[in-house]
ZAKOLTOR-783865 format. One record per residue (C-alpha): residue number from 1; residue in three letters; z, x, y. Coordinates in nm, 4 decimals, m for minus. Layout:
<node><num>NUM</num><residuo>ALA</residuo><w>Z</w><u>X</u><v>Y</v></node>
...
END
This chain:
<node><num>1</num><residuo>UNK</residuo><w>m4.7824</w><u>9.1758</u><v>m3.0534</v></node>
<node><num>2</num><residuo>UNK</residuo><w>m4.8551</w><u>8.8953</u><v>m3.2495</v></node>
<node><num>3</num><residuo>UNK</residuo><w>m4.5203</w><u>8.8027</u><v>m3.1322</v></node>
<node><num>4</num><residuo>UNK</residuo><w>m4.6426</w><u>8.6984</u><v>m2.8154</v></node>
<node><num>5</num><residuo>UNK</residuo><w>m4.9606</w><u>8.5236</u><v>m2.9294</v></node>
<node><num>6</num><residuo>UNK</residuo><w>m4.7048</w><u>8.2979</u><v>m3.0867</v></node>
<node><num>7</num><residuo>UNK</residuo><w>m4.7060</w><u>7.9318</u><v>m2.9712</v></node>
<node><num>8</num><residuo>UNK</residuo><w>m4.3167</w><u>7.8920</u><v>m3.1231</v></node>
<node><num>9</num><residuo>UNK</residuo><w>m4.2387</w><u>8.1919</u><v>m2.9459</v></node>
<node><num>10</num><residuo>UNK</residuo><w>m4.3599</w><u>8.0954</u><v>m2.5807</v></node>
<node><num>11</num><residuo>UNK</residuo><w>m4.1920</w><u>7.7267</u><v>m2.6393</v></node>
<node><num>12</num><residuo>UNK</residuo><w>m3.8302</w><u>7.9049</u><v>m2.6887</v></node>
<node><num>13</num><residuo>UNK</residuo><w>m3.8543</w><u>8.1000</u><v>m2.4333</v></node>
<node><num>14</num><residuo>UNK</residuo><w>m3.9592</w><u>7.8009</u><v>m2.2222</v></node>
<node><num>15</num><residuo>UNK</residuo><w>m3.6950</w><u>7.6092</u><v>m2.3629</v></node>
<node><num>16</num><residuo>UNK</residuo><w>m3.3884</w><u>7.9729</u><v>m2.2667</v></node>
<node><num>17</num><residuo>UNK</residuo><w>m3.5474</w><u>7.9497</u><v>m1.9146</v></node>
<node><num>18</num><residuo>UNK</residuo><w>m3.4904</w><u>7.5634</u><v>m1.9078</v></node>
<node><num>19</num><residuo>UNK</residuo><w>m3.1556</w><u>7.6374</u><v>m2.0184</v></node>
<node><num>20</num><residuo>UNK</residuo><w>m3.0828</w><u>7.9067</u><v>m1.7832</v></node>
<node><num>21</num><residuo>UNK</residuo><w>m3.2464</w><u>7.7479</u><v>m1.4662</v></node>
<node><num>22</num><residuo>UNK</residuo><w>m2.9882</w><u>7.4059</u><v>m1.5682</v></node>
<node><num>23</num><residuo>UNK</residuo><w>m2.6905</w><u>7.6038</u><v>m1.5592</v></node>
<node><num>24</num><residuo>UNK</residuo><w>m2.7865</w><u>7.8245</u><v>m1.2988</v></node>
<node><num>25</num><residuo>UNK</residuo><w>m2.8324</w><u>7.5031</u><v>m1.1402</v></node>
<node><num>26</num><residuo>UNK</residuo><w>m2.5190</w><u>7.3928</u><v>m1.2747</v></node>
<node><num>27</num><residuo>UNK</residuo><w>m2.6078</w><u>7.0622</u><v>m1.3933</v></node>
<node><num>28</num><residuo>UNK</residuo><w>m2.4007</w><u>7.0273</u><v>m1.6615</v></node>
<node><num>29</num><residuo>UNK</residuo><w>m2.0868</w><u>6.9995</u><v>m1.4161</v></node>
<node><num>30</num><residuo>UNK</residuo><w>m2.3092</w><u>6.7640</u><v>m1.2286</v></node>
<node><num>31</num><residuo>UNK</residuo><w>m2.3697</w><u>6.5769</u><v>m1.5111</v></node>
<node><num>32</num><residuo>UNK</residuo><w>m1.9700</w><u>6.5608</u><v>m1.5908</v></node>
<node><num>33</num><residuo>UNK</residuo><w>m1.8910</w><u>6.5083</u><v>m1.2603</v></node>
<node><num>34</num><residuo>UNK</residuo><w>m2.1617</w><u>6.2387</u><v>m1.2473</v></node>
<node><num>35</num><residuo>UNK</residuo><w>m2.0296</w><u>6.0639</u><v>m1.5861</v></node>
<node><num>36</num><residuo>UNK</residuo><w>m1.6343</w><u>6.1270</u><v>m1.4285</v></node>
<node><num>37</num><residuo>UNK</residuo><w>m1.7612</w><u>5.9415</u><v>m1.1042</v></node>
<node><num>38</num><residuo>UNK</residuo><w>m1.9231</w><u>5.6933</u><v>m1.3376</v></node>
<node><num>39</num><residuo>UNK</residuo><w>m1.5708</w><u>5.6107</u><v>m1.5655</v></node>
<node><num>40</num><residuo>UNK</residuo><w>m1.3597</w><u>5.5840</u><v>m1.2310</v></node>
<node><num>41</num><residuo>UNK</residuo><w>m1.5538</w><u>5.3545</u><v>m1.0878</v></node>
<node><num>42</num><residuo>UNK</residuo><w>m1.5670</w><u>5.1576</u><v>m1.3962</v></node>
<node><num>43</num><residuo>UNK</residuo><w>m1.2307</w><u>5.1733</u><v>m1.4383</v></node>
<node><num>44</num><residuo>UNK</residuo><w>m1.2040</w><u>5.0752</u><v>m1.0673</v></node>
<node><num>45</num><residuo>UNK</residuo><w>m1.4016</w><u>4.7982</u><v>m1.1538</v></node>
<node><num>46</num><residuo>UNK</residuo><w>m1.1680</w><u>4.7253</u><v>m1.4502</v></node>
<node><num>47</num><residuo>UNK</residuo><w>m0.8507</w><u>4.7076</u><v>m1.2292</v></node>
<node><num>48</num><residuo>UNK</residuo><w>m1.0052</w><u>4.5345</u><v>m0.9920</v></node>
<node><num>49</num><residuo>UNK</residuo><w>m1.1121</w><u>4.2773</u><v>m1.2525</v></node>
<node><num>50</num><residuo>UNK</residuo><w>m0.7601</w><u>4.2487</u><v>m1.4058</v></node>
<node><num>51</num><residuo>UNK</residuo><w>m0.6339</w><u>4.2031</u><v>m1.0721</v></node>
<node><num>52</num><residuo>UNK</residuo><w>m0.8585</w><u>3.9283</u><v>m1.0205</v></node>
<node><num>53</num><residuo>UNK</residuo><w>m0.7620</w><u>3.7505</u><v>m1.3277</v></node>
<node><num>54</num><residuo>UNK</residuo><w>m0.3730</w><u>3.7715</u><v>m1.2774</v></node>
<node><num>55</num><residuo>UNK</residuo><w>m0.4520</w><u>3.6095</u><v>m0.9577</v></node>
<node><num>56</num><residuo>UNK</residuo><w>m0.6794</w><u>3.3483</u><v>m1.1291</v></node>
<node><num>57</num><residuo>UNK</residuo><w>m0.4002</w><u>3.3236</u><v>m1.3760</v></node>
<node><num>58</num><residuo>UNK</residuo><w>m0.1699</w><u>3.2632</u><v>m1.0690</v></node>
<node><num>59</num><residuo>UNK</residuo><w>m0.3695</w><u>3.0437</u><v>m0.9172</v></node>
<node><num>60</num><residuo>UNK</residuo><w>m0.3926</w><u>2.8328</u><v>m1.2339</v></node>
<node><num>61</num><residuo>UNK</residuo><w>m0.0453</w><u>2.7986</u><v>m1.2806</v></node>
<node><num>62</num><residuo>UNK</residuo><w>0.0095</w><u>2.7119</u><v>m0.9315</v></node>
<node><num>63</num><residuo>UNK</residuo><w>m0.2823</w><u>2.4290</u><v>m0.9305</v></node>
<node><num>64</num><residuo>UNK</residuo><w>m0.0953</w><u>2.2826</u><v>m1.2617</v></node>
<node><num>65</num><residuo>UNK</residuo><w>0.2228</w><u>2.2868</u><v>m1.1298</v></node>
<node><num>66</num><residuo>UNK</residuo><w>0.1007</w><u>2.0878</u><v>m0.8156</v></node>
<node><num>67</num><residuo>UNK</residuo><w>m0.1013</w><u>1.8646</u><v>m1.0424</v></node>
<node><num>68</num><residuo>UNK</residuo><w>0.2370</w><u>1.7973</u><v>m1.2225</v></node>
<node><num>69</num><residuo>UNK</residuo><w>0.4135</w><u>1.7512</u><v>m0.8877</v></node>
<node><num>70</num><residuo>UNK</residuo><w>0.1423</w><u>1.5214</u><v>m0.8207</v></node>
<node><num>71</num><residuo>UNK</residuo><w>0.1487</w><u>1.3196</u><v>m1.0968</v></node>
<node><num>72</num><residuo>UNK</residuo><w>0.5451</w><u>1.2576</u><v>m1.0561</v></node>
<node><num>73</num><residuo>UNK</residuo><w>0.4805</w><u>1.1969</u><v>m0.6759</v></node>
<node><num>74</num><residuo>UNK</residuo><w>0.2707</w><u>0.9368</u><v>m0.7643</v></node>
<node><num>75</num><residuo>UNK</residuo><w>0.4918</w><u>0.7686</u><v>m1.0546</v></node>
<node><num>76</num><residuo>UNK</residuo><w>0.7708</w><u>0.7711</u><v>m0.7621</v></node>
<node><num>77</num><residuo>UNK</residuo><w>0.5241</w><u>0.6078</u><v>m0.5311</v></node>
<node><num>78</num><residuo>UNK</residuo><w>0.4035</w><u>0.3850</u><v>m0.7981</v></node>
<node><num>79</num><residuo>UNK</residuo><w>0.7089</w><u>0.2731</u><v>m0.8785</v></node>
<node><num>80</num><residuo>UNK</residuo><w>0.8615</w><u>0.2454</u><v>m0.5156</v></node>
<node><num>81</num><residuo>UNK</residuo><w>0.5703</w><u>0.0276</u><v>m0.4323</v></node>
<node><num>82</num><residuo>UNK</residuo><w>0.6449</w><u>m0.2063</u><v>m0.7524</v></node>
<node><num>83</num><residuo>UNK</residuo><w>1.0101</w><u>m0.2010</u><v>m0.6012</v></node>
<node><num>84</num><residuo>UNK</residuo><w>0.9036</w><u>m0.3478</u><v>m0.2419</v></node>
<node><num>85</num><residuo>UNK</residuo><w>0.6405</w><u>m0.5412</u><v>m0.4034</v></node>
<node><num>86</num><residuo>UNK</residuo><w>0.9095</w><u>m0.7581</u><v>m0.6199</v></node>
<node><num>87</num><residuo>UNK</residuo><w>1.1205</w><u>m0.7372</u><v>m0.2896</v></node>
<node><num>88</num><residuo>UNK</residuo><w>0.8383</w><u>m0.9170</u><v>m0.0931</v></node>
<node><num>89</num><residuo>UNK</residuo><w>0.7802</w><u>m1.1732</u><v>m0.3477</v></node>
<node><num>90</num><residuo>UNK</residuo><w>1.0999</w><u>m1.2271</u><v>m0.4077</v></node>
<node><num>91</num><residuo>UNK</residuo><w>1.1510</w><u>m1.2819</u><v>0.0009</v></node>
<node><num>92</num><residuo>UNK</residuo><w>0.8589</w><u>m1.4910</u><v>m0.0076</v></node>
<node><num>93</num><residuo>UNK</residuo><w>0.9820</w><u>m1.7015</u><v>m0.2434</v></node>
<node><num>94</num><residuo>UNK</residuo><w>1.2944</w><u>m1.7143</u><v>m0.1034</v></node>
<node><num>95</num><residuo>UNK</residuo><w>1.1357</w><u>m1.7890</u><v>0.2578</v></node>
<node><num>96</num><residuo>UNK</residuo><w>0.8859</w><u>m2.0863</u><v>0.1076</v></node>
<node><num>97</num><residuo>UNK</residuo><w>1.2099</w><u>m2.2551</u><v>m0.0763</v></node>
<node><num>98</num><residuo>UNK</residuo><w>1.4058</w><u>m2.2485</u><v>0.2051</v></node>
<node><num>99</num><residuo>UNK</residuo><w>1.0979</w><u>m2.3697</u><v>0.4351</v></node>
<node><num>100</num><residuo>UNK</residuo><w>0.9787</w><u>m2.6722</u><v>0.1552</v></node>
<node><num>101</num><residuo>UNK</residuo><w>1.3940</w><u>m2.7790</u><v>0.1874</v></node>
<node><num>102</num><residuo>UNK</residuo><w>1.3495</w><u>m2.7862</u><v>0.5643</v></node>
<node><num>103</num><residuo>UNK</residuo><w>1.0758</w><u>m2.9865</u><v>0.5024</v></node>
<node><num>104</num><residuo>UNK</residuo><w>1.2093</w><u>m3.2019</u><v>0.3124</v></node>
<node><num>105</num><residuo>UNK</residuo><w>1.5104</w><u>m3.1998</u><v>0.5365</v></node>
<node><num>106</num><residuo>UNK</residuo><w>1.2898</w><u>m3.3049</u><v>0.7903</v></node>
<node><num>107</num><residuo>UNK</residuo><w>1.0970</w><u>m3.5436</u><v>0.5976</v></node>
<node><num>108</num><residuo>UNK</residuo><w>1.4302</w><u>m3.7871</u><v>0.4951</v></node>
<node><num>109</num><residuo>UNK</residuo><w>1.5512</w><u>m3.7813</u><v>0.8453</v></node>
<node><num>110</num><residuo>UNK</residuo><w>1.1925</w><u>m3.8624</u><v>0.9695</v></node>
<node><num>111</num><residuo>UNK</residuo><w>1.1895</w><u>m4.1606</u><v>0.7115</v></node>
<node><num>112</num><residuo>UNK</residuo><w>1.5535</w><u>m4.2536</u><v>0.8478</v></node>
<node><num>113</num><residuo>UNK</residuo><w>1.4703</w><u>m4.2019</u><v>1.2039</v></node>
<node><num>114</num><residuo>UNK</residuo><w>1.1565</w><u>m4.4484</u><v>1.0935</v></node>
<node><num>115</num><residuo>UNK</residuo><w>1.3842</w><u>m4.7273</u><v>0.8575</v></node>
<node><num>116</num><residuo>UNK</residuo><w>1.6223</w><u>m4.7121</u><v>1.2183</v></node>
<node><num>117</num><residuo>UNK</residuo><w>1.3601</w><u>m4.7589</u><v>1.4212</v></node>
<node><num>118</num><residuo>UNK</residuo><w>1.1965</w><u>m5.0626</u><v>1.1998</v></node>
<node><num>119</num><residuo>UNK</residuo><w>1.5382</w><u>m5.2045</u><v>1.1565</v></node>
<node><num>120</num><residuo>UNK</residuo><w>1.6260</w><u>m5.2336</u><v>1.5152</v></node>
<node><num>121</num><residuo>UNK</residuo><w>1.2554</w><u>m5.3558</u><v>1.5985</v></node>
<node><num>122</num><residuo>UNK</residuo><w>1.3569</w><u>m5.6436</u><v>1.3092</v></node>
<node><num>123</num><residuo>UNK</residuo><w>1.6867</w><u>m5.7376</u><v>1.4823</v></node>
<node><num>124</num><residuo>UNK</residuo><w>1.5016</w><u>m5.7553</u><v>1.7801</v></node>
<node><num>125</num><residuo>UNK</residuo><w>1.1892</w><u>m5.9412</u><v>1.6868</v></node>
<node><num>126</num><residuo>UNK</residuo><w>1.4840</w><u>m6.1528</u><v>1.4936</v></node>
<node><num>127</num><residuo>UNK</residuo><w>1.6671</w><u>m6.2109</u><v>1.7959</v></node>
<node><num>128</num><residuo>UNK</residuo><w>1.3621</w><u>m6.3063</u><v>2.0372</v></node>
<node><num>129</num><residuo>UNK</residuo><w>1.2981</w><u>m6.5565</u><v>1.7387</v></node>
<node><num>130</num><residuo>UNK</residuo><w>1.6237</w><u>m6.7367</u><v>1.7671</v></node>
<node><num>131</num><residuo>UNK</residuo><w>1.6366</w><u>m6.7060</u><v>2.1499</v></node>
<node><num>132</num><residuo>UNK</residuo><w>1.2937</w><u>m6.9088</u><v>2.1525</v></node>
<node><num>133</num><residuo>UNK</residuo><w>1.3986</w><u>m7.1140</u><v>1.8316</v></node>
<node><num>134</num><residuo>UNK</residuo><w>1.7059</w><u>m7.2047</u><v>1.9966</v></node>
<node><num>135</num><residuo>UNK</residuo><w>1.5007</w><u>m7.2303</u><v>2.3320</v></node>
<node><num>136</num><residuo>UNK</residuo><w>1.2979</w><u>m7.5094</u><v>2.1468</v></node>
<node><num>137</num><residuo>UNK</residuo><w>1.5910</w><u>m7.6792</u><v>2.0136</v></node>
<node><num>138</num><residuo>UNK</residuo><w>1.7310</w><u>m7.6824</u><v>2.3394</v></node>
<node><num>139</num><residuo>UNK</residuo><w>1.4551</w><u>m7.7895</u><v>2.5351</v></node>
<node><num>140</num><residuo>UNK</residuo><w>1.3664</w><u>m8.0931</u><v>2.2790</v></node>
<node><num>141</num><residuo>UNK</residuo><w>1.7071</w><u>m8.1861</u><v>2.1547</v></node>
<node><num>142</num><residuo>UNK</residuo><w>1.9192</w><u>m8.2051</u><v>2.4862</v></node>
<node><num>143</num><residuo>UNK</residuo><w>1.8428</w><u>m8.4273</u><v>2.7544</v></node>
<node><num>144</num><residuo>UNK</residuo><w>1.9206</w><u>m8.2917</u><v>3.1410</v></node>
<node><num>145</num><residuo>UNK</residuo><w>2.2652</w><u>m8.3755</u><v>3.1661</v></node>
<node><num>146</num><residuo>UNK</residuo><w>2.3536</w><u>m8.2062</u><v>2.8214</v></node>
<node><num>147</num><residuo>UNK</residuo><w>2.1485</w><u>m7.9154</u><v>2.9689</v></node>
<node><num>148</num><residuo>UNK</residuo><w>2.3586</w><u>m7.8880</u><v>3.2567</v></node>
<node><num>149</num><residuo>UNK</residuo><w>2.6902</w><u>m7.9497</u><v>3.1018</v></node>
<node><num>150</num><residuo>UNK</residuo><w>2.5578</w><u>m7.6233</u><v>2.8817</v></node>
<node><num>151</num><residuo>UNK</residuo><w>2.4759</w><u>m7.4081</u><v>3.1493</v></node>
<node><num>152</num><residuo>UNK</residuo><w>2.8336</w><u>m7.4683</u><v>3.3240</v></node>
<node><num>153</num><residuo>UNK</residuo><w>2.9850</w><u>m7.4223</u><v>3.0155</v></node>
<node><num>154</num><residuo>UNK</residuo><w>2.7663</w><u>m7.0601</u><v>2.9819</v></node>
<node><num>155</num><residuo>UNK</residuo><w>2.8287</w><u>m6.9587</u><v>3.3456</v></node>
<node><num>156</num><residuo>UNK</residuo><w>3.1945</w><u>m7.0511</u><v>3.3088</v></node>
<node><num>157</num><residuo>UNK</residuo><w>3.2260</w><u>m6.8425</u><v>2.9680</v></node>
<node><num>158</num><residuo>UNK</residuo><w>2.9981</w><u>m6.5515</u><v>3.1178</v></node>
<node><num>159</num><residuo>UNK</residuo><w>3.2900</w><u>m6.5684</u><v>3.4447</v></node>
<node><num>160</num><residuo>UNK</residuo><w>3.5840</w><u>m6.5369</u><v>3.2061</v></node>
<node><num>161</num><residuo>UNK</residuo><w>3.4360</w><u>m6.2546</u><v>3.0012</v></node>
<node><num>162</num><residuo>UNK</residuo><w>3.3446</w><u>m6.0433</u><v>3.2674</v></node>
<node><num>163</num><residuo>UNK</residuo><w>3.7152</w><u>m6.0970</u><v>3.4065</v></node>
END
């Protein structure tokens, strides 16, 4: 019985009841099941994951298509903009030609209106000179019967004109 003084002995028989009391137990299935659990979910995980990407991918080449839809958006907008710009300083130059003519317009006819106006205040400054000057002449030159003589003579010619 030296067999069962053994310490080699008692360890493998520990070691056959371990084994028996695990699959008794059955926890090798366990263990597969366990790991087979395990892989699906990882490869749950790994769908999900490549379904996540295609949609980042998707989403990427969405945002880059509205970024290029963007960026001709804004050349159009750029470029209508330089279009009614040019229009509006084209107008406005157009607009402050026209007004500096009218001006000018207005300006000659203003100096005309003004050489009319200093003309006719001439001729009648001129004419209230001789009407005095000949006043003097009158009044010094002609004695009272020449004076009356000259105002029948003026009535007379002042009767037949108004005839």
């Amino acid at each position: 019985m030296e067999f069962l003084s053994n310490p080699e002995t008692w360890v493998a028989v520990a070691f056959v009841i371990f084994l028996g009391v695990i699959v008794y137990l059955k926890v090798p299935g366990s263990m597969g099941k366990a790991l087979d659990d395990r892989a699906a979910k990882i490869k749950a995980d790994l769908d999900a994951a490549a379904g996540l990407k295609a949609e980042a991918e998707a989403a990427l080449a969405k945002y880059r298509e509205a970024t290029r839809n963007a960026d001709k958006e804004a050349e159009a907008i750029v470029v209508e903009a330089r279009a009614v710009a040019e229009g509006l300083a084209a107008k406005a130059e157009a607009d402050l030609a026209a007004s500096l003519a009218r001006k000018v317009e207005m300006g000659k006819a203003k100096i005309a209106q003004a050489e009319a106006n200093a003309i006719a205040e001439v001729r009648r400054i001129a004419a209230e000179v001789a009407v005095a000057a000949a006043r003097e002449i009158i009044a010094t030159r002609l004695d009272g019967a020449a004076k009356d003589r000259l105002i029948g003579e003026t009535i007379a010619s002042v009767a037949t004109r108004l005839n």
